[in-house]
C-alpha positions as CSV (number, residue, x, y, z in Angstrom):
1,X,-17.7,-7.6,-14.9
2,X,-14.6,-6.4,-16.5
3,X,-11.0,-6.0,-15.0
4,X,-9.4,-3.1,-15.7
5,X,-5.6,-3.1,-14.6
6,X,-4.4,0.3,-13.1
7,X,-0.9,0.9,-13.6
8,X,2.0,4.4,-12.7
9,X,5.4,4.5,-13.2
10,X,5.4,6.7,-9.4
11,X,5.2,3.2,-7.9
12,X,7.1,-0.1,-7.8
13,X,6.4,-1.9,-11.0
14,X,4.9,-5.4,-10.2
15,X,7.4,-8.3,-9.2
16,X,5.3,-10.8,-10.5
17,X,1.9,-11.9,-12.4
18,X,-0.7,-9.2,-11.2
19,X,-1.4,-5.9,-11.7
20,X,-0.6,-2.7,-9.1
21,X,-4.2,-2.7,-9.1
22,X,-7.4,-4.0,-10.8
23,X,-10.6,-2.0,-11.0
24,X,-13.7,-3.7,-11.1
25,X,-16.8,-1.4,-10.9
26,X,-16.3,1.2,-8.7
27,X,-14.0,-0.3,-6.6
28,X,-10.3,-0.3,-7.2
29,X,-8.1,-3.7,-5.1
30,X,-4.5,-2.4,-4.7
31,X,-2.0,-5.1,-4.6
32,X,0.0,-5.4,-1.7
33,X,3.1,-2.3,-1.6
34,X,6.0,-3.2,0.1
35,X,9.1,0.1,0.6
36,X,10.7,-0.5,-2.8
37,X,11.9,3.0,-4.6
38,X,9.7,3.1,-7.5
39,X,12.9,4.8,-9.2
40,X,15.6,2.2,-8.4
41,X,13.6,-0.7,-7.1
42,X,15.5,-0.9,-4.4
43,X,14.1,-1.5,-1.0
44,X,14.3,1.1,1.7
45,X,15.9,-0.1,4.8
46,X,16.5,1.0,7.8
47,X,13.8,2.8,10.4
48,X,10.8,1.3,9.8
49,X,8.7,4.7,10.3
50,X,11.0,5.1,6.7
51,X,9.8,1.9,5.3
52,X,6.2,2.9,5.8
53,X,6.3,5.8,4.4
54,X,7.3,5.0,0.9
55,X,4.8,2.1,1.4
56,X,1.8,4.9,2.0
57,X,3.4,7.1,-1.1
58,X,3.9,4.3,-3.5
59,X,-0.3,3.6,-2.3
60,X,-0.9,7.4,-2.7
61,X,0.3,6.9,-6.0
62,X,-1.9,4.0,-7.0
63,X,-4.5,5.8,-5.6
64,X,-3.8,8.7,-8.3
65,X,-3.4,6.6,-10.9
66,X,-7.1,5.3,-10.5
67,X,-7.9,8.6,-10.1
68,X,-8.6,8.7,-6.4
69,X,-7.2,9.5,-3.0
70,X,-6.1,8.0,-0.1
71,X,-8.9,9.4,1.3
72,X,-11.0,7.1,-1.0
73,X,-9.8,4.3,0.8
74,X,-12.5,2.1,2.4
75,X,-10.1,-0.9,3.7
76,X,-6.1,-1.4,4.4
77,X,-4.6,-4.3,5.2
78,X,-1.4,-4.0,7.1
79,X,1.5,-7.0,7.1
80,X,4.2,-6.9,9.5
81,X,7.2,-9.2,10.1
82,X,7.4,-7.7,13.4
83,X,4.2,-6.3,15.5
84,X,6.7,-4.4,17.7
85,X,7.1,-2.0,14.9
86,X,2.9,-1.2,14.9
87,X,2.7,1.6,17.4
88,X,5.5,3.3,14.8
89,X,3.6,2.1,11.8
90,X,0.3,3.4,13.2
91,X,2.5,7.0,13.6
92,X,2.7,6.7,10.4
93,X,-0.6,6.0,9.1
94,X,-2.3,8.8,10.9
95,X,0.3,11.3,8.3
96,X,-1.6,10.1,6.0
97,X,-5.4,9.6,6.3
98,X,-7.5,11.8,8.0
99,X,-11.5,10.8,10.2
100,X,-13.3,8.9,9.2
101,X,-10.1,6.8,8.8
102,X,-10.6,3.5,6.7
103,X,-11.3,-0.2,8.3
104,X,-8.1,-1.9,8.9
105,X,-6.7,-5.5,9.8
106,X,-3.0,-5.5,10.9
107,X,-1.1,-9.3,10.5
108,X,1.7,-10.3,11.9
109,X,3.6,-12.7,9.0
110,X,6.8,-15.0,9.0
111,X,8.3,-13.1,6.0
112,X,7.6,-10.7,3.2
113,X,9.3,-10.4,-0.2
114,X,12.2,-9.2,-0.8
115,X,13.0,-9.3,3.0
116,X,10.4,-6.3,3.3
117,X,9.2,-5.6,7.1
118,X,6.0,-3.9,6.3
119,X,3.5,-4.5,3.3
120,X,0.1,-2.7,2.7
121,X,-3.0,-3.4,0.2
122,X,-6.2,-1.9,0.3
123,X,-9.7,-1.3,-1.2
124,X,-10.0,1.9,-2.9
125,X,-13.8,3.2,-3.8
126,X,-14.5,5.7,-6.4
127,X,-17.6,7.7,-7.1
């Protein structure tokens, strides 16, 4: 089955050898998203309510690019350096999807790149 890479300039350009997402089918794997501006590629600091919302807009925009929705989303994957910060994180999910909300995992990790505290993937499905 072929790979199709999915790329937008209205998220953070990859930082290394893959794609910002891959479709294969009718499903659509979005790389990992960490709170870099996709304009400066700078990493937003600071409250990390702040840091997941660029997280969920640079997915939105992945998402748009494949031409779906974050309501198309069947499966996240949530990283955290910290998993004081997922009652905040959670907050901040809920801004964003709407029932039937997608499956989820949330990790607790030793360290993210760039010194990121929050990363998200996840499995988009298209009709």
């Amino acid at each position: 089955m072929p790979r199709d890479p999915i790329s937008t300039p209205n998220a953070p350009a990859a930082i290394g050898p893959y794609s910002q997402a891959v479709r294969a089918g009718g499903t659509v794997y979005l790389s990992g998203q960490i709170p870099l501006d996709p304009v400066t590629g700078e990493l937003v600091t600071g409250d990390i309510a702040r840091e997941a919302r660029r997280v969920f807009d640079n997915l939105r925009a992945v998402c748009e690019a494949a031409g779906g929705s974050l309501d198309d989303v069947a499966r996240v994957g949530i990283y955290l350096t910290d998993l004081g910060d997922f009652a905040q994180v959670n907050q901040v999910m809920a801004e964003y999807f709407q029932a039937p909300y997608p499956a989820r995992s949330t990790i607790q990790v030793s360290a993210l790149p760039r010194g990121a505290r929050v990363e998200v993937d996840a499995v988009l499905v298209t009709g």
